[in-house]
Each structure stands twice: as C-alpha cells, then as structure tokens.
TORMIBA-612844 format. One line per 3 residues: number of its first residue (from 1); their letters; for each residue x, y negated, z of C-alpha. Coordinates in steps of 0.02 Angstrom, whole numbers. Example, Ala and Ser with C-alpha at 12.3 -4.5 7.8 and 13.67 -1.06 7.14 Angstrom:
BEGIN
1	AS	615 225 390 | 684 53 357
This chain:
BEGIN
1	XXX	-1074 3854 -616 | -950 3977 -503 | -835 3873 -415
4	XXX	-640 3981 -419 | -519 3935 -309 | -543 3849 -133
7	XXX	-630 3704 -104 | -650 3598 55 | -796 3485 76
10	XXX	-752 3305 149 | -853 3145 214 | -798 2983 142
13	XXX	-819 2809 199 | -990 2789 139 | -1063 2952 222
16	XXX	-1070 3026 62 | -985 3202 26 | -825 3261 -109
19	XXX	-799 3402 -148 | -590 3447 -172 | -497 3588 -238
22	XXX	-367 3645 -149 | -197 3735 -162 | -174 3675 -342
25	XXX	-36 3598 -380 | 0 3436 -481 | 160 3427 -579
28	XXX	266 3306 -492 | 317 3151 -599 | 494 3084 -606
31	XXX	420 2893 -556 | 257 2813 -499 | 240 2641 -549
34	XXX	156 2572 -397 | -8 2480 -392 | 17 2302 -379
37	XXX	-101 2147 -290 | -167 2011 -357 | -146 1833 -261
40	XXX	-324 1758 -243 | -373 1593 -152 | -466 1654 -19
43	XXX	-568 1829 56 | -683 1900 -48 | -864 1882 35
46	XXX	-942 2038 -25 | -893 2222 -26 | -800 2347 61
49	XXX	-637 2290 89 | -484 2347 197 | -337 2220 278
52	XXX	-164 2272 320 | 4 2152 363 | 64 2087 205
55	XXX	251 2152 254 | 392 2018 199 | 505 2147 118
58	XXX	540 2251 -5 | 420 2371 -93 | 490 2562 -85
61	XXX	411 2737 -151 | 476 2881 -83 | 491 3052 -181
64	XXX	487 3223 -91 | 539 3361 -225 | 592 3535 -137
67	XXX	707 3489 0 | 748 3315 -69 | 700 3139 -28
70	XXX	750 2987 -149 | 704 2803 -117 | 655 2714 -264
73	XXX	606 2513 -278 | 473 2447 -369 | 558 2447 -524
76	XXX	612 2612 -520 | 799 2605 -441 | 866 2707 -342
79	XXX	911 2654 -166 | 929 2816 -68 | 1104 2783 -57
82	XXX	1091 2608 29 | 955 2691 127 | 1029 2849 195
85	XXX	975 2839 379 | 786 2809 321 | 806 2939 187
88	XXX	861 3075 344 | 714 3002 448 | 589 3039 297
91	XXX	670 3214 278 | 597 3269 446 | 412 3246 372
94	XXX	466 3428 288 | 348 3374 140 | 371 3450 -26
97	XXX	303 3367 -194 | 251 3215 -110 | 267 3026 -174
100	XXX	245 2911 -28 | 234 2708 -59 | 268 2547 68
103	XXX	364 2435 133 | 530 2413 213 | 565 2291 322
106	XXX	683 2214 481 | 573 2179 623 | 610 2048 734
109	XXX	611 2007 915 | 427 1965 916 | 386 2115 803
112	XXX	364 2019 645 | 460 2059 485 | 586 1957 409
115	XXX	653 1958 230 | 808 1860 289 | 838 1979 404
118	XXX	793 2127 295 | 941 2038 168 | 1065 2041 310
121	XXX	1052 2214 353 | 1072 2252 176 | 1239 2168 172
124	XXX	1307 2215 327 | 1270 2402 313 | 1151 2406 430
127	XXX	1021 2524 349 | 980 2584 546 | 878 2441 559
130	XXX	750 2461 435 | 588 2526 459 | 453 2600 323
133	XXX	291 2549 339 | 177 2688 226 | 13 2630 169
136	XXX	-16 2727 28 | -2 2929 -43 | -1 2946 -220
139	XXX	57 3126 -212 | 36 3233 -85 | 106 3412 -41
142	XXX	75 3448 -248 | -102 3366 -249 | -116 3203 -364
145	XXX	-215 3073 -268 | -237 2946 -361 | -416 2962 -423
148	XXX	-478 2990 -249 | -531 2843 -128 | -386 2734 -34
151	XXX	-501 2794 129 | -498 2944 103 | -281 2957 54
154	XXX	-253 2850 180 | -326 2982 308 | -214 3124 230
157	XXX	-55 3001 237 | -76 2969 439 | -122 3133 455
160	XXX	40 3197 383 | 159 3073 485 | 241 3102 655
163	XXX	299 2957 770 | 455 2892 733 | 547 2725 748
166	XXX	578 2699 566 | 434 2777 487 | 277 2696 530
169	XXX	85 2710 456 | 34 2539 407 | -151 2526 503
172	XXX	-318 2429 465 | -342 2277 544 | -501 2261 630
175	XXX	-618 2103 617 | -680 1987 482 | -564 1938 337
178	XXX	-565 1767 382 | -528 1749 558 | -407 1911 533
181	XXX	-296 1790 389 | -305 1645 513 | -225 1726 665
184	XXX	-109 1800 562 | -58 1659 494 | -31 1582 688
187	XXX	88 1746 721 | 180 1654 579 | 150 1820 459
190	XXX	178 1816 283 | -15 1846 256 | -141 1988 221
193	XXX	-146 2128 102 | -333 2178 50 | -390 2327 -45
196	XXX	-557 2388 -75 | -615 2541 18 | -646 2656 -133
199	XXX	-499 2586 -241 | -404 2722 -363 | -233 2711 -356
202	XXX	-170 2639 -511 | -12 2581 -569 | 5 2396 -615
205	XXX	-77 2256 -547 | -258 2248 -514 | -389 2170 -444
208	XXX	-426 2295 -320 | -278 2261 -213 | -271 2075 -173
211	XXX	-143 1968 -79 | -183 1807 46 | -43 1692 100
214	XXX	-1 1587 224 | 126 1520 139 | 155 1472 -54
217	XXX	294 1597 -91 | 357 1668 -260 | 503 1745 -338
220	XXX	591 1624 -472 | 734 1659 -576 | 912 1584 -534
223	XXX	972 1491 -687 | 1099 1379 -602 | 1152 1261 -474
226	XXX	1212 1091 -440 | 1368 1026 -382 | 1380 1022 -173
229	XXX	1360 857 -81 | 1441 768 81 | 1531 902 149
232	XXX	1415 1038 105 | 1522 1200 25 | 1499 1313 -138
235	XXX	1339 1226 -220 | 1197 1080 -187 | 1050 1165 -246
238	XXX	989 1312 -349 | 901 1260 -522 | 762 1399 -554
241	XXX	614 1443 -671 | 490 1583 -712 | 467 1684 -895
244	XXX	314 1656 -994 | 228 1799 -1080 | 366 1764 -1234
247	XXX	517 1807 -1134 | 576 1609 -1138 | 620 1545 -959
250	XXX	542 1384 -900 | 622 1267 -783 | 523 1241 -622
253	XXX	619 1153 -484 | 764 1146 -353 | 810 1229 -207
256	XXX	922 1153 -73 | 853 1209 77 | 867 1381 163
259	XXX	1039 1423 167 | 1178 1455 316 | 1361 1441 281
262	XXX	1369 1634 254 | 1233 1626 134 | 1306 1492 52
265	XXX	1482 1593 37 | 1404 1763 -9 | 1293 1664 -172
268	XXX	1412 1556 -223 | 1535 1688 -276 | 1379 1789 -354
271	XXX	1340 1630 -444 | 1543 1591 -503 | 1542 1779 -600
274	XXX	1376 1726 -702 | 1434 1545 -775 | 1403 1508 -945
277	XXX	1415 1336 -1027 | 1220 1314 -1109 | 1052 1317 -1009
280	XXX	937 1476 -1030 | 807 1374 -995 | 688 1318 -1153
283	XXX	656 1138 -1037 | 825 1112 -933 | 810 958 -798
286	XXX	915 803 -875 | 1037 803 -739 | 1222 773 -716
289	XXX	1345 899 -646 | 1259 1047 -672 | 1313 1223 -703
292	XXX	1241 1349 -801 | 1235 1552 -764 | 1161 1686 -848
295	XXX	983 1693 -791 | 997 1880 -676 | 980 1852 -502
298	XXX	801 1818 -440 | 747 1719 -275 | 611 1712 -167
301	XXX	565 1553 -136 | 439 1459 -13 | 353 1284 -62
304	XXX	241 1160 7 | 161 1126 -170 | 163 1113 -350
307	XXX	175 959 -464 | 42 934 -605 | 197 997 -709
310	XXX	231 1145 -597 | 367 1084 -536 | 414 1143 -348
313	XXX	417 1012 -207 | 485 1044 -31 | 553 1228 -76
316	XXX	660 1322 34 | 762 1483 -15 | 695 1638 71
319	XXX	814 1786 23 | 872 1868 -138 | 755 2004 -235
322	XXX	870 2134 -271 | 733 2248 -322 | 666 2143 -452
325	XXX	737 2138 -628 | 745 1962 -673 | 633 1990 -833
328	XXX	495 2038 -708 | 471 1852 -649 | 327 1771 -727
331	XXX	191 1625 -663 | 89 1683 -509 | -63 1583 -485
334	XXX	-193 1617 -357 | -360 1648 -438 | -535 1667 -353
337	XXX	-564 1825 -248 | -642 1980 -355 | -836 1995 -381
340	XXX	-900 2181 -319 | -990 2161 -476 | -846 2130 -579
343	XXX	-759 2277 -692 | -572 2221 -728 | -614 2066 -720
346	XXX	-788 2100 -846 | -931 2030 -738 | -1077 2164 -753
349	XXX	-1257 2090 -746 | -1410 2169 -668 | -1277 2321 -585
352	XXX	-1389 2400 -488 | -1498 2448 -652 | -1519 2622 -663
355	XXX	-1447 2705 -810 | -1472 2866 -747 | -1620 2866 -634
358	XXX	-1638 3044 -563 | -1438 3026 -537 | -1450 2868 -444
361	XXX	-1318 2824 -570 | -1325 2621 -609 | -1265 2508 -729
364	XXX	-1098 2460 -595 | -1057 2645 -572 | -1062 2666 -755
367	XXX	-911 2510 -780 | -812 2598 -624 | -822 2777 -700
370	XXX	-735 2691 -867 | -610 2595 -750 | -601 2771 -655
373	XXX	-556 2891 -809 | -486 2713 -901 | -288 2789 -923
376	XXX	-363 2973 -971 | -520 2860 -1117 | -432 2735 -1161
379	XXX	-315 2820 -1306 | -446 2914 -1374 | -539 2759 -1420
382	XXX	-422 2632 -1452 | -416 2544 -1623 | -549 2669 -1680
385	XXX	-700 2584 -1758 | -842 2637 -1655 | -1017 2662 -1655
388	XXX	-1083 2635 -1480 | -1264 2705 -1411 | -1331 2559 -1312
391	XXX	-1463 2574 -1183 | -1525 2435 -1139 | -1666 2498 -1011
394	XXX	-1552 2644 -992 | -1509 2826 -1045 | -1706 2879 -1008
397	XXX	-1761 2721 -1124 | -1771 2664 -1286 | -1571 2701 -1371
400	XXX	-1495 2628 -1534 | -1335 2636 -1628 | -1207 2486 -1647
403	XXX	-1069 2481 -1776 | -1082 2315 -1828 | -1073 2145 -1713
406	XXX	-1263 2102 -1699 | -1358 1913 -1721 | -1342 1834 -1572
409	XXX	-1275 1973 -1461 | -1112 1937 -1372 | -963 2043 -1426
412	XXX	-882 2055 -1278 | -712 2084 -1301 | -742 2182 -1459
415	XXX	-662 2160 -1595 | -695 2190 -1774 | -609 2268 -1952
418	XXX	-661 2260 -2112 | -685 2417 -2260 | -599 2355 -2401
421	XXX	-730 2327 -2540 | -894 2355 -2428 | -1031 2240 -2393
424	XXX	-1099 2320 -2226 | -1014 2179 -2148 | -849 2232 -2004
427	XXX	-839 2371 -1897 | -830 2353 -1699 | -685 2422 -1622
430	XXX	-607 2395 -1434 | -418 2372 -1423 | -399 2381 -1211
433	XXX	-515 2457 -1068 | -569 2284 -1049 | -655 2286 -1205
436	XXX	-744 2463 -1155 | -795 2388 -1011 | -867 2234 -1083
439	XXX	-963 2362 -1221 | -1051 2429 -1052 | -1101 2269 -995
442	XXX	-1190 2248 -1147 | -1289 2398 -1132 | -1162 2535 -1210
445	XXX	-1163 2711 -1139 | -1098 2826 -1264 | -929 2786 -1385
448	XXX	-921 2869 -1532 | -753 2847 -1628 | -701 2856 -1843
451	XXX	-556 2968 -1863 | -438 2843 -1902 | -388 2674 -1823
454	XXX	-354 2513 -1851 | -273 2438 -1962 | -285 2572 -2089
457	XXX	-450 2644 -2071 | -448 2709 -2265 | -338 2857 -2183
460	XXX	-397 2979 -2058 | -293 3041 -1936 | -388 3206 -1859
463	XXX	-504 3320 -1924 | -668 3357 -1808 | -757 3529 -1832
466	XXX	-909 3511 -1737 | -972 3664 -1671 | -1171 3651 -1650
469	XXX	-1249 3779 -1591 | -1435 3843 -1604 | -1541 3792 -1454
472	XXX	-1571 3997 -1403 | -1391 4036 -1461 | -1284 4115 -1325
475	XXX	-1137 4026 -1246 | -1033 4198 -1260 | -1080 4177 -1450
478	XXX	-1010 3978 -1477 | -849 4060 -1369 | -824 4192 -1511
481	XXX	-868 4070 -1657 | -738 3922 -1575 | -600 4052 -1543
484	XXX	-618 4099 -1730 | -620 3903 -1807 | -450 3923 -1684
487	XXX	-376 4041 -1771 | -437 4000 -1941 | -344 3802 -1906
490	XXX	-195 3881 -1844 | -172 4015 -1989 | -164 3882 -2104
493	XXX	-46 3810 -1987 | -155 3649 -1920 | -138 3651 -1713
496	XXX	-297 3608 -1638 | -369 3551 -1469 | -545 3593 -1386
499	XXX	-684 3474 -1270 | -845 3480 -1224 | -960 3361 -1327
502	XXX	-1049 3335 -1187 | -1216 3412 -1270 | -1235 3583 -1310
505	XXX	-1078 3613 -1440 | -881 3598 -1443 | -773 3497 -1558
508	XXX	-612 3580 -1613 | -483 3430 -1666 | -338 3434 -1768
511	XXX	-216 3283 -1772 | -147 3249 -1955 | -29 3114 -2026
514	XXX	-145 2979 -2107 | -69 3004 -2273 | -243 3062 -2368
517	XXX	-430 2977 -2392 | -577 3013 -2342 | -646 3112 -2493
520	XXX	-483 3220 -2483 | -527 3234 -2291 | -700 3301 -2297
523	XXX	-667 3401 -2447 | -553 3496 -2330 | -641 3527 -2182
526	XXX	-777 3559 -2295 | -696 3714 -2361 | -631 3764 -2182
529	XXX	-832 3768 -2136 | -846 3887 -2308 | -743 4002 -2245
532	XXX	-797 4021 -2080 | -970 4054 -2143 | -895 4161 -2267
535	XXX	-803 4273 -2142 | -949 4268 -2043 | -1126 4224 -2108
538	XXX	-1233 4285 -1943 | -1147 4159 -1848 | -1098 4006 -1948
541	XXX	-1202 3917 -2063 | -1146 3745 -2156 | -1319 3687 -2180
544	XXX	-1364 3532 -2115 | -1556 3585 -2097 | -1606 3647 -1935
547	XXX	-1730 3780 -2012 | -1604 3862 -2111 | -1488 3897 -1960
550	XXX	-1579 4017 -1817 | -1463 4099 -1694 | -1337 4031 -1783
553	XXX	-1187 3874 -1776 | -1182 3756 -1881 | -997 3716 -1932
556	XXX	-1014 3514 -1960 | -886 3448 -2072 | -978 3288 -2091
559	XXX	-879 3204 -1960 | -753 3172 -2075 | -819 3075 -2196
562	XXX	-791 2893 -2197 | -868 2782 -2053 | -935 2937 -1965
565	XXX	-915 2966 -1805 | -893 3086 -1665 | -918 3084 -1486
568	XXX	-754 3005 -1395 | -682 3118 -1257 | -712 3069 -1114
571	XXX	-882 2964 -1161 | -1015 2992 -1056 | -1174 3053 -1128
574	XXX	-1365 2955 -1135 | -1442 3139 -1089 | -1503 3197 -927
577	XXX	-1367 3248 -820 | -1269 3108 -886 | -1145 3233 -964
580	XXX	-990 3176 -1029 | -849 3241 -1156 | -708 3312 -1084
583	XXX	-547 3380 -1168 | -521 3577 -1094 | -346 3695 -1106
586	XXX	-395 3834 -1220 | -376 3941 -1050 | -533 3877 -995
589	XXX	-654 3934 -1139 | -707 4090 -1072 | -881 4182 -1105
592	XXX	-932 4223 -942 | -925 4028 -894 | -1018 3893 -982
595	XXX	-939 3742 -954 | -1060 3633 -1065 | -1150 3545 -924
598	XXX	-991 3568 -789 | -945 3389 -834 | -1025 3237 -784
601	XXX	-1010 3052 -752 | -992 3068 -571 | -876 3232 -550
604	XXX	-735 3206 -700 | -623 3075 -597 | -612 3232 -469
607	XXX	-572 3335 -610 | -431 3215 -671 | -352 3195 -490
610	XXX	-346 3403 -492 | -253 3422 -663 | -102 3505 -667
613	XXX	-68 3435 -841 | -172 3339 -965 | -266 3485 -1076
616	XXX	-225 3365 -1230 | -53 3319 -1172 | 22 3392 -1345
619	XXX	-101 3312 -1458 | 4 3124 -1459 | 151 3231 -1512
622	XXX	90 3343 -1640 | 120 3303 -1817 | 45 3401 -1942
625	XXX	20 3374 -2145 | -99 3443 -2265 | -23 3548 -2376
628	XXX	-31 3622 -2563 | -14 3772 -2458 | -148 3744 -2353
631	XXX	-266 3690 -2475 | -228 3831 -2596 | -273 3962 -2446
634	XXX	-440 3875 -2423 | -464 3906 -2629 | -467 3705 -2669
C-alpha cells in the first residue's frame, strides 16, 4: 500500500520502530478528561514501569487553541483567571492546538510541594508562586496522542518546553521502585506516581497509572462540625464522609487537627453560609451539639488508620479541594499492584501464546489491542448478542463459533438474553470492554454482532449489505459496485456508512429505528440486493452459491435475518495478517487503493491516534425509518 502524506519513522522504548503521520491535524476537543491512578499497596514487581513525584496539589490541563491558553481542573473548571501569571508563562511555549496535563503546586524551602501552601497562595492572590509540573501531552501542535506510548509523548512534551521557573517537565526517577518510594518517603514526599512505559492515555482511572503513599490521605466530604472547645474559636472538629456508588453519603470520622487560627476563621464562615438543620449523612455519629451543612465543600484529609468500620483515627486536615465537586468523593482503597498479564483488571492465562504466529502476535497483545481501540469497539458491540470465533490454539488452529454459554466453560463477564419463544437456549452478549476482554481470555478472536441489542433483540436497528466479492474480482470493480449500493441506500433516502470486513469485501450499514422485525428486515434488504442485481447483473449476483457467481459480488442480505451476524468493526480477524474491520470516510474508497488488507491488529491504534474525526461519527446520530415510500420504490 502507497503511503500519502509524510511520515517520520521513530524508536520506542523497546527498540522497536512506529511509524507516524505527520502534519495532520486532530480536531481539538473542548475538554480532556484526564487519566486518573489507581492507589495500590505496594510496587508492582514485573513490567515496564515509570516513577515520577506524586505532586501534593492540584491536578490542571492546559488548552492551547490559536493564540489562547485556558487552565482547566480536573473536573473541567476553569481557573485561568485565578491563574493568570501561569497562564502568561504557558503563553510563551507559542503552541497552538495543544492540551497539556500536570500538576500545580507551591514549593517549599526544601523544594518539596505543599498543598497547605498551595491553599494559601490561592487565598492570598498569590498565583506568582505556583509552579506547573507537565508530565503528560494529550494533544500536541494538532496531533492526538493519546494512542501512542507515555515514552514516546513524554519525549515530544520535554522536547517542546523551554526553562522557566513556573513551568517545569516532571522527570523519571531513576532506580528501583522500592528503594525510589522509600527515600521519598524520608524527603517527607507525598509518594510516587507509576505508569507503565507503553500506557495509552485514557481518560478515567486505570490501572495503568498507579499511586504509592507515604501517607494514608483522601479527600472526604464536609458534612458538619462540632461545637469549639476550651478556648478554641469557630468550630471543634469537622464531621466528614465519602459517597457510595448510590449517591448516599456515609459518615466516616472527625477531624480536629490541622488547623491555624486563620484557617479556622477563613472555614468557619464557609461552614456558617451552608447550615441546615438535618444530617446528609444516611449513618450520622450520635453526638450532642452538632451542626449540620449542606454536604459541598470537600477536604483532604491525612490518617494514621482505619477502624474495622472505616471510621478515621488520628486524622488531620490537609487543605480544601476546590477542584473537586463534592459528588466526586467516593471510598479509595488500596488494592494489589497490577499483573503485566492482567487486561483491565481480566487476568489473561498462557499470554505469551501465539495467536498469530508469523506476526509474533500473542494471546496478551491480542487483550491490549481491545484495551487499545476499547473507546473506538466498544459501542459497536455493546448489548449486541454475539457470536464469537474462538481459537483456542490460535488463529492458524482449529476455530469454532460461540453464541451460546458452553458446559463447563467460564463466561467471563458475559452475559446472556433470551429469544422469546426459542429453545436454543440464551444468547451471549458483553455489556463493558471488560467483558470483551474476558471473551479473549477465553480464546475469542473475532466478534461478530446481531443487528439489534439488548433488551429488544426482536427489532433490528441497522441493515448490513455485505459486499463479497469473487476471489479474481478486481478491487476497482467492488469500488464501483459499493459506490452504487451508496447511492441506491441514499435514493431511497437510508444514510449509510462503509468498513472494511477485514476479509476480502465491504459492509455498507444503515442505522434504522428498531420499530420493525426481522422478517420485515430481511425482506427489505432483500429487495435492495434485487435491484442492484437488476441494475446490474455482470456485477451483482444474490446467489448464495459460489458457482453461480464468477467475476461477480455477491450482495448478502442474509445478515439481517434474525440471530445472524456480521463482523463487528473494529474486530480483528482469525486470517493471516490478522486483519481487522475498520470503519472508513467514504473519501477513502478509492480504486486505485485497496485498502482491504491496510488494517491490522498491530497498526489500527496508530490509525485512531491520526484521525481527524471518527469516519462513523454521524452514525449514533442518524435516525432513519422505513418507509411506505421506501418500500414501494423497491416494488414490495
């Protein structure tokens, strides 16, 4: 295949080579969501993994459109006001389409942060003070980097930054995790952040990134105080709790420690504007005196330990989170390190079995490539019963079909539906990338998806004309045949979208409203693969036989009848070349450039971190009926 555009060719980590586009440039998104860690107990003790300063501040993402720089927190506020000075400082980068992410912080007089200080600053107006550590580039100068390796936008980020006092590249630490945490800890830092080397930035939390403290430390919710003792001003201690998964707020201990006489001034006349006379908490402590507010302001908040109840013992305040929204705060528990053989949190047996042998590509690469390409997969198969191609001795063995959970085979984190009158038993189906994951684990390579999803699977929503092609026909030829099932879709007035099956053809889709049945369904497309062969019989057949269609493609309405299935986008393929399904702009279909085997299991997350725009970005929007008009120009 021609390669257009320019290209630069660049060593990674692992002295292996990518291959980027250049010059192209990614539209530029109002917000990134930033990637989050996950606290574990202790270093993980295999893999390639990175340590920086855990920073005790806040978290801050910086946006670069044109001229302009904005500060935004984690949660998406802006801050550029409050942070003028730094916003000036970032100006003088002179980048343009560029999100940046870090940390800002107050350093001290022994060059460690501190969130006290940070808070002070904040309220006295000193914004001079603050310094930006950068760690990460989602964006840069119009190029989306997500899908590329934290190594590798790490290097473009420090390569980017000039030396200045308040804009700082957050390094590597050298030497083993271990002995790295421990001295850190002696400085008296907050801890370590550790990501692994080839991590894709992605926003939430994940397992990738991990956190190590030195300290217990979490953010609680304020939801009020008791009455001051001795001669102790404004209030005694705070009363504060976390929110479960059901939005209810939990009461988990007192804090009376941690405050100076400003701080206890500057809070207590926060606190007196948010009184109200019943507890928000669904346990409140039985205690005398106490007063209520409405549960808004968030703390951080250092401990010594936990009860067997969760409640705090020896906790001292550390600062207010003004960048946190109180409905943020939920239960942080440390959990064991990752596993490198662990796919969101799926742990994949024997991963260094080769699915793909001639590739190289294992069973482990197979689980990242679906964690990879997991926000671009994941809503083409979700809800949708599927019918998986499992592997077990992989894509060059012995293959079988799945639709149904099997006899002493573990479902993973499948789930299953049921056909209304049928007694083929339930229908697998995977409701998060977790669950696509844990189908690879179990052998699954290819995903193959019903047109409709869960829970009313009597009622399609999408046509599939599959285009199959002859062996010997010629690619111009499938070009000319898919530009006409184009036009035909849209003359009736369906919109359609295009990918690669990942094989030899190319599905055309059309999302519909799921207001008809199956037989209604096929009877349709059925027609539509009449006419085509009607309009033109040397190139379109609707004969299933192979014999009966030389040189010719056969237009297969049959994925629309009920419980079969076609190819997911985005699922890779058990063929040589390990091919995979990718959704294309109707720009790209051109004759002189067969993109049938462009796409494979180890080049599409490049592809995805070089789109301007998702090809398919229309086809969650679009919705279409079937019309009397419709049908009636198809001669039903």
């Amino acid at each position: 295949m021609k390669l257009r555009g320019s290209w630069i060719l660049t060593r990674m980590r692992n002295d292996e080579w990518l291959l980027i586009k250049r010059h192209d440039r990614a539209e530029l998104p109002q917000f990134v969501a930033p990637m989050l860690a996950t606290l574990v107990t202790e270093p993980p003790r295999h893999g390639d993994w990175v340590y920086e300063v855990k920073h005790d501040g806040y978290r801050m993402l910086a946006r670069f459109d044109g001229a302009q720089v904005r500060l935004f927190t984690r949660s998406g506020k802006d801050w550029t006001d409050k942070l003028a000075r730094l916003a000036a400082a970032l100006g003088k980068l002179k980048l343009k389409d560029t999100w940046l992410d870090g940390e800002i912080v107050v350093l001290g007089a022994h060059g460690r942060s501190s969130f006290q200080a940070l808070q002070n600053a904040f309220e006295a107006g000193r914004d001079a003070e603050v310094v930006y550590f950068l760690f990460d580039a989602p964006f840069l100068s119009g190029q989306d980097l997500r899908r590329l390796p934290l190594t590798e936008r790490k290097r473009r980020l420090q390569k980017v930054l000039r030396k200045s006092k308040s804009v700082r590249f957050s390094a590597d630490l050298k030497g083993e995790a271990g002995e790295v945490l421990e001295q850190a800890c002696k400085l008296g830092l907050e801890g370590l952040i550790g990501k692994q080397a080839n991590s894709v930035y992605v926003s939430g939390r994940a397992k990738s990134w991990i956190k190590l403290k030195c300290r217990q430390r979490q953010d609680f919710v304020i939801g009020g105080y008791t009455a001051p003792g001795g001669s102790r001003q404004g209030f005694g201690a705070l009363l504060v709790g976390v929110y479960d998964q059901q939005g209810r707020l939990h009461f988990t201990g007192k804090v009376g420690t941690g405050f100076d006489e400003a701080l206890l001034r500057s809070l207590t006349r926060r606190l007196a504007a948010l009184k109200k006379p019943e507890p928000s908490f669904v346990n409140p402590p039985k205690e005398k005196g106490v007063q209520w507010v409405r549960p808004t302001l968030v703390a951080e908040v250092a401990y010594a330990e936990r009860t067997d109840e969760g409640i705090l013992r020896q906790a001292a305040f550390m600062g207010l989170r003004e960048d946190l929204p109180a409905k943020n705060v939920h239960e942080e528990r440390a959990v064991p390190p990752p596993d490198e053989n662990a796919v969101l949190g799926v742990k994949i047996s024997h991963p260094d079995r080769l699915i793909w042998p001639k590739l190289g590509i294992r069973k482990i690469d197979l689980a990242r490539y679906v964690e990879a390409v997991g926000e671009w997969l994941l809503p083409h198969v979700k809800n949708r019963p599927l019918s998986l191609v499992r592997c077990p001795d992989g894509a060059e063995g012995e293959c079988f079909y799945q639709r149904h959970l099997m006899t002493g085979a573990s479902p993973g984190s499948l789930q299953t539906v049921r056909r209304e009158r049928s007694s083929k038993g339930a229908y697998i189906y995977a409701a998060s990338l977790e669950a696509v994951v844990s189908a690879v684990q179990n052998g699954a390579v290819e995903f193959h998806t019903w047109g409709a999803t869960v829970p009313d699977i009597k009622r399609p929503d999408r046509i599939t004309m599959d285009l199959d092609p002859d062996e010997a026909l010629p690619w111009r030829t499938l070009v000319e045949g898919t530009l006409l099932t184009r036009a035909l879709l849209e003359g009736l007035g369906l919109k359609c979208f295009l990918k690669t099956t990942g094989g030899k053809g190319l599905h055309v889709v059309a999302p519909i409203e799921p207001e008809l049945g199956w037989d209604e369904v096929k009877e349709l497309t059925r027609h539509i693969a009449h006419m085509l062969t009607k309009a033109r019989p040397d190139r379109f057949t609707a004969k299933l036989a192979k014999q009966r269609r030389p040189n010719k493609i056969f237009a297969d309405y049959l994925r629309n009848s009920e419980t079969a299935s076609a190819v997911a986008a985005y699922s890779p393929r058990a063929r040589p070349g390990a091919g995979v399904s990718v959704p294309l702009s109707w720009d790209e279909l051109e004759p002189k450039n067969d993109l049938r085997t462009a796409f494979n299991v180890q080049n599409v997350p490049e592809r995805l971190s070089e789109l301007k725009e998702d090809p398919w970005a229309d086809y969650w929007t679009t919705g279409q009926r079937i019309t009397a008009k419709m049908k009636q120009a198809l001669g039903m």
